[in-house]
C-alpha positions as CSV (number, residue, x, y, z in Angstrom):
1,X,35.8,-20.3,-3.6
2,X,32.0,-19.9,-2.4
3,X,29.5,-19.6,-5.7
4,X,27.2,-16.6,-5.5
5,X,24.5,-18.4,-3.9
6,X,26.6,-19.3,-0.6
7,X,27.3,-15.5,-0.4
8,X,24.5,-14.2,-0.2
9,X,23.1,-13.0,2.8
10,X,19.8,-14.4,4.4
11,X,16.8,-13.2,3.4
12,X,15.7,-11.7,7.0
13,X,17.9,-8.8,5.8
14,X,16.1,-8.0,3.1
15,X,12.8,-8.2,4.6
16,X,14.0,-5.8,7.4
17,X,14.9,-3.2,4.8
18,X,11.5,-3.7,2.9
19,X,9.7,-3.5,5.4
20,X,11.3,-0.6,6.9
21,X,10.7,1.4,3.9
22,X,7.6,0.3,4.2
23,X,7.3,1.7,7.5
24,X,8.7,4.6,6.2
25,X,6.3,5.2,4.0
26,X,3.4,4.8,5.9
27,X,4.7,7.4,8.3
28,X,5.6,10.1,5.7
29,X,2.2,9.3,4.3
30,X,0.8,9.8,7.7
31,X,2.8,12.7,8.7
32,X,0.8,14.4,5.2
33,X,-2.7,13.7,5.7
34,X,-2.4,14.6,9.5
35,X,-0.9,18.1,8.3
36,X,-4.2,18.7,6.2
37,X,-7.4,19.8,6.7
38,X,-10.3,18.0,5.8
39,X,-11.1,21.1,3.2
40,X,-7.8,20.7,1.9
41,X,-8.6,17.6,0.9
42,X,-11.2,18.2,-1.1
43,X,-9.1,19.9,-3.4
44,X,-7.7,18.6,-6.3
45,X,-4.2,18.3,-6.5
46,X,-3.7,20.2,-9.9
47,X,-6.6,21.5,-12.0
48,X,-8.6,18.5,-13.4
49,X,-6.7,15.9,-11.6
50,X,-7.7,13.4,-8.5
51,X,-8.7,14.9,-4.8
52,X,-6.4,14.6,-1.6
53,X,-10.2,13.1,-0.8
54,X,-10.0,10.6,-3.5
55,X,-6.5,9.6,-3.4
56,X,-6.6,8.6,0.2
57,X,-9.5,6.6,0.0
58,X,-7.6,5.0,-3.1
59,X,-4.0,4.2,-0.9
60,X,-6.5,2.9,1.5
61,X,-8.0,0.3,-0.6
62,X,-5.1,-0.4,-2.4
63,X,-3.6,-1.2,0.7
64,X,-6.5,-2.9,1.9
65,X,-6.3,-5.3,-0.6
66,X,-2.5,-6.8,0.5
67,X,-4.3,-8.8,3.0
68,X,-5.4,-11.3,0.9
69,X,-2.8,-10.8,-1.9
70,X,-0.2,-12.4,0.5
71,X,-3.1,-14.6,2.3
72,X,-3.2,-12.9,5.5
73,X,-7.3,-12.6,5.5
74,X,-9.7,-10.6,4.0
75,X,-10.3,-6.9,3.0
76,X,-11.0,-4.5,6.2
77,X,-13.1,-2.0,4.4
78,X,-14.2,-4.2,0.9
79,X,-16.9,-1.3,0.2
80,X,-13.8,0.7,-1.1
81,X,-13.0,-1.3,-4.0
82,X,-15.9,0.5,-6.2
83,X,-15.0,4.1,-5.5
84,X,-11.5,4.0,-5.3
85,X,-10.1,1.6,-7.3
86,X,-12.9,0.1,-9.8
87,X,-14.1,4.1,-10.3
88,X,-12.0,7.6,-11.2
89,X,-12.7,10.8,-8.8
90,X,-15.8,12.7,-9.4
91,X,-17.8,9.7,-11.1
92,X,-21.0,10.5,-8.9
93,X,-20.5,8.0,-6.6
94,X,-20.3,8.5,-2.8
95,X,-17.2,8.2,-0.5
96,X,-17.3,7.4,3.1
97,X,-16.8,11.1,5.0
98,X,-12.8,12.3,5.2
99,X,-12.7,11.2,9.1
100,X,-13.5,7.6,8.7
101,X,-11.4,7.4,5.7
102,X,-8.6,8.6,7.6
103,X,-9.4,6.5,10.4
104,X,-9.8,3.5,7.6
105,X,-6.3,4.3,6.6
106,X,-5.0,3.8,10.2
107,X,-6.6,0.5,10.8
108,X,-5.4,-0.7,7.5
109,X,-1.8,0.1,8.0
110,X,-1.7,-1.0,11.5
111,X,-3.6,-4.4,10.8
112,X,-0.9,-5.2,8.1
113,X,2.3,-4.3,10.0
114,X,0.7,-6.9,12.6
115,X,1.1,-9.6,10.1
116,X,3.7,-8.6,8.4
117,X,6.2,-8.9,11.4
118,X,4.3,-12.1,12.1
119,X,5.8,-13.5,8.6
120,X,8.7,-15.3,8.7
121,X,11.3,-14.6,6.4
122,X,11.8,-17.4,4.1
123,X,7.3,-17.1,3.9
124,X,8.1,-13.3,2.4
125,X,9.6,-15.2,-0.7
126,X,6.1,-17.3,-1.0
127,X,4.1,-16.7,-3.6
128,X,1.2,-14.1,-3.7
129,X,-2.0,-15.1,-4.4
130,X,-2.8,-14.1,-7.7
131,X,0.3,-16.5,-9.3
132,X,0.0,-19.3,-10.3
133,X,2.2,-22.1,-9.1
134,X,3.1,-22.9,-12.5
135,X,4.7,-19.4,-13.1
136,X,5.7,-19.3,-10.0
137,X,7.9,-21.8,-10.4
138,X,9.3,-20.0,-13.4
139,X,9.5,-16.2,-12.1
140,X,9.9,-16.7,-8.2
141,X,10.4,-12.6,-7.8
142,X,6.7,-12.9,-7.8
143,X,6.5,-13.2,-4.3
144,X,4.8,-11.9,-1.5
145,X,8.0,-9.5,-0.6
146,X,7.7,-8.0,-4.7
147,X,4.2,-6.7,-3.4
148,X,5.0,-4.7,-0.5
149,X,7.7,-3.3,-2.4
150,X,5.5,-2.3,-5.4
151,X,3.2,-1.3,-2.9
152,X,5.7,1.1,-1.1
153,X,6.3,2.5,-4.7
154,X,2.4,3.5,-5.2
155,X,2.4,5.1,-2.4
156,X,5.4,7.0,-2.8
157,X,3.9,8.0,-5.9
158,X,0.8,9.1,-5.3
159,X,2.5,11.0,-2.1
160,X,4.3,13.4,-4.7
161,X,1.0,14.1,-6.1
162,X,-0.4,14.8,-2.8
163,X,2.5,17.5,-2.2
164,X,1.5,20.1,-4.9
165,X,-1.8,20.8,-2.4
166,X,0.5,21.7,0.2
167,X,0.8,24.8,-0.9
168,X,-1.9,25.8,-2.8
């Protein structure tokens, strides 16, 4: 009889369905802020709440900041750390205008699906880089595959906010 361990299947399975959803995120994300107008996204999603403005410069630099979370280089676009992720909506500060953000989001996506099929699949179940080894060693889920999935999460997330401006 085979224990658990010799049944399981090999992890390039799992890494194509992560990263597939991950793809399929992107796109539905995508598909959304190509439907909108730039003076849509000014708006906020509900009274009080974020901007379509905001929250795409926020997915961006969340995303962004994968790259060197799994060690695959630095930040594209590190000046959006401060207004979107350090700072809330409507703090004073200054974004980058709506067309380079969305063309920020493009090269951030596509510079990350690059390396992500470059990745082998046993390197997906490598440590990120904000674990230590120690606890590493005692929670291995906290690996560079974990990230992209919590990262698929967020953006699913924030893409259910982003649909109450569709109609509004």
């Amino acid at each position: 009889m085979k224990s658990k361990e010799q049944s399981l299947p090999e992890p390039t399975l799992f890494v194509r369905t992560v990263l597939k959803a991950w793809e399929t995120q992107v796109n539905r994300m995508n598909d959304f802020f190509d439907s909108m107008s730039d003076d849509q996204l000014m708006r906020e999603v509900a009274p009080g709440r974020n901007r379509g403005l905001y929250l795409l410069g926020h997915l961006t630099a969340v995303n962004d900041g994968i790259m060197p979370l799994l060690g695959l280089g630095e930040k594209l676009y590190p000046d959006l750390e401060k207004p979107f992720i350090s700072t809330p909506d409507k703090s004073g500060l200054e974004f980058p205008p709506l067309k380079e953000l969305r063309e920020y989001w493009t090269n951030v996506n596509e510079e990350l699906m690059e390396h992500f099929i470059r990745l082998e699949p046993a390197e997906w179940l490598d440590k990120h880089a904000v674990v230590s080894a120690e606890d590493f060693a005692k929670e291995p889920h906290r690996n560079r595959l974990a990230v992209v999935i919590t990262r698929t999460t967020h953006m699913h997330y924030h893409l259910g906010q982003l649909i109450l401006m569709k109609d509004r």
